[in-house]
Backbone bond lengths (Angstrom), bond angles and torsions (degrees), N, CA, C in turn:
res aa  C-N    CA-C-N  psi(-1)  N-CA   C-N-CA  omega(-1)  CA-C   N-CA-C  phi
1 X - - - 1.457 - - 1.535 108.00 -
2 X 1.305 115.87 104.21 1.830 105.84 144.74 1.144 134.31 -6.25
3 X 1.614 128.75 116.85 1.252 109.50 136.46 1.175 131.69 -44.23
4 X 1.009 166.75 -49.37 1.275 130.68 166.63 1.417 133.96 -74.99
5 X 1.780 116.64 -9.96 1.362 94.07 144.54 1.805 140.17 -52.48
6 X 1.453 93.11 -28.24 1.663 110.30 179.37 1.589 98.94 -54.09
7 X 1.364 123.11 -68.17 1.513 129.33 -147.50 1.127 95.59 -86.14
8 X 2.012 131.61 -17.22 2.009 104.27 164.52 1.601 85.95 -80.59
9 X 1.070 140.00 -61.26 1.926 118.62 170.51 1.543 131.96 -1.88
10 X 1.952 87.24 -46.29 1.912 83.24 -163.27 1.757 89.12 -86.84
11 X 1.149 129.46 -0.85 1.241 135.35 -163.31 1.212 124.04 -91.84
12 X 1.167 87.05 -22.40 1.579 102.19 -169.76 1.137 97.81 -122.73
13 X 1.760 143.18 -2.27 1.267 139.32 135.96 1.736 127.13 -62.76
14 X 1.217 103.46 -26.12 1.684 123.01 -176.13 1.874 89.48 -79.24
15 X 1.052 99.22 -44.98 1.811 99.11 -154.31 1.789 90.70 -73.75
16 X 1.446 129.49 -61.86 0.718 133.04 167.90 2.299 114.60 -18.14
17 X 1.261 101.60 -76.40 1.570 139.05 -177.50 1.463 98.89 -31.75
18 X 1.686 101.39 -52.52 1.362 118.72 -166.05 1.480 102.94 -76.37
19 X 1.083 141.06 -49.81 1.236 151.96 161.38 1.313 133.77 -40.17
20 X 1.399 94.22 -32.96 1.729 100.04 161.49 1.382 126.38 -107.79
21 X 1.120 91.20 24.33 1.964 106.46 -178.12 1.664 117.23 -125.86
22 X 1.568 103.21 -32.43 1.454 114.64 -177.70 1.598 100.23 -94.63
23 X 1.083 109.51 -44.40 1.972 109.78 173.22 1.450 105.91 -44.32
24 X 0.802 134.13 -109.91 1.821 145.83 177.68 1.886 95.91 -7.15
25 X 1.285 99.19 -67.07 1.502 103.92 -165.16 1.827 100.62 -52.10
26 X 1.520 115.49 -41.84 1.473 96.80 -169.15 1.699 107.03 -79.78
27 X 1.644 113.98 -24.43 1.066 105.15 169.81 1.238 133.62 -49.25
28 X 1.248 115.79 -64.08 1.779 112.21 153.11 0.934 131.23 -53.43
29 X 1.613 143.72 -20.40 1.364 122.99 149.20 1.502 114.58 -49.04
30 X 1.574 115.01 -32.16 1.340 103.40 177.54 1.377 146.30 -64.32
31 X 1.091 96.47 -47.57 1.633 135.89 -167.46 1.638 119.89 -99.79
32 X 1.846 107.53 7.35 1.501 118.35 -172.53 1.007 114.59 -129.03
33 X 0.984 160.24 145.43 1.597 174.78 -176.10 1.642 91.22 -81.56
34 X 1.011 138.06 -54.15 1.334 147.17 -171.98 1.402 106.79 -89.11
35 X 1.109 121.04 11.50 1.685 111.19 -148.95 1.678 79.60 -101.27
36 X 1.375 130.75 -30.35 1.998 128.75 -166.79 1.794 88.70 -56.13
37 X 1.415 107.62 -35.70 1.676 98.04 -166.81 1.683 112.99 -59.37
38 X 1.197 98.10 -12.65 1.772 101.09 -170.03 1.385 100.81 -89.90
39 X 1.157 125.29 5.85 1.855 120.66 -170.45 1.929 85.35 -77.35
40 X 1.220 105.96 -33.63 1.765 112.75 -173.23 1.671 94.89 -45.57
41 X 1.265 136.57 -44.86 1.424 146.04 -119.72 2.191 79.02 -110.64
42 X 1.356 105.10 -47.44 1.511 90.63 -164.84 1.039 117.46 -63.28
43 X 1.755 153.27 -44.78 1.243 126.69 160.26 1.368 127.46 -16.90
44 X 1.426 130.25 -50.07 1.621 151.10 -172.38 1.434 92.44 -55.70
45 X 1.787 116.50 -64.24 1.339 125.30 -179.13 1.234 117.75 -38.25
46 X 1.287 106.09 -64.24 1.536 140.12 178.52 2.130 115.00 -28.49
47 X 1.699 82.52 -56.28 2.021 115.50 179.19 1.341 89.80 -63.83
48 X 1.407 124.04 -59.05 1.457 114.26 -167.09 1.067 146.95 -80.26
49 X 1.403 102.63 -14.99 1.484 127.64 164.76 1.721 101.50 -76.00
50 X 0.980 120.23 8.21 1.758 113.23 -155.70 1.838 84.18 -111.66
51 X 1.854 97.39 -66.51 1.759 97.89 170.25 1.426 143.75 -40.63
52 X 1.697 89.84 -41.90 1.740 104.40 157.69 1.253 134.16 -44.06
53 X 1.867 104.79 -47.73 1.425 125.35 169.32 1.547 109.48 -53.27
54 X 1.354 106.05 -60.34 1.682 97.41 -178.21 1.243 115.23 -75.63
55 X 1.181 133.14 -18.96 1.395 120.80 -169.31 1.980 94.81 -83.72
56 X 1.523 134.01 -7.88 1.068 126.32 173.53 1.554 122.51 -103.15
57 X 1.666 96.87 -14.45 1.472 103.40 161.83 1.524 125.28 -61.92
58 X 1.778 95.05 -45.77 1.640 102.74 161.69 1.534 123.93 -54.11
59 X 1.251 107.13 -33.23 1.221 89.50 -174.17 1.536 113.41 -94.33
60 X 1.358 114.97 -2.20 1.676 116.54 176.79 1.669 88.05 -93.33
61 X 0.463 135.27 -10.74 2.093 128.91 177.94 1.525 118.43 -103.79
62 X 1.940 101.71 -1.82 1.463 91.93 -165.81 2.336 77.66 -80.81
63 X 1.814 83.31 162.52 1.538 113.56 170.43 1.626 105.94 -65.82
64 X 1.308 95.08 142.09 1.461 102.52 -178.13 1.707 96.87 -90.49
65 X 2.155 107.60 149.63 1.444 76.61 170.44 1.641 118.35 -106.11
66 X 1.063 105.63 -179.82 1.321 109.63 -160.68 1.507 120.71 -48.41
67 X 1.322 131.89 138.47 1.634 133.78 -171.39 1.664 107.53 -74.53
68 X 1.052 164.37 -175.14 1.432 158.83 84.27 1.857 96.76 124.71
């Protein structure tokens, strides 16, 4: 596999990740009486979506090893 197949991969795993974690979460802040208590929870979101990113950058940048 390419590097740069890897990194539209990690990209479209992050975008994906992010999307199913920040959707729900803003929905219920919206739509809940209880939902303001979860603004506590988005920093956490926020950190982890950040680690995810690098831990998939590493792995779309790690060196391939050698073929033959």
């Amino acid at each position: 596999m390419t590097m740069q197949t890897r990194i539209i991969l990690a990209v479209a795993t992050w975008c994906l990740a992010a999307v199913a974690v920040v959707l729900p979460l803003v929905w219920l802040i919206n739509n809940r009486d209880w939902g303001i208590g979860l603004m506590l929870l988005v920093p956490f979101v926020v950190y982890g979506l950040m680690r995810l990113a690098r831990a998939l950058e590493g792995w779309a940048r790690a060196s391939e090893p050698p073929s033959g």
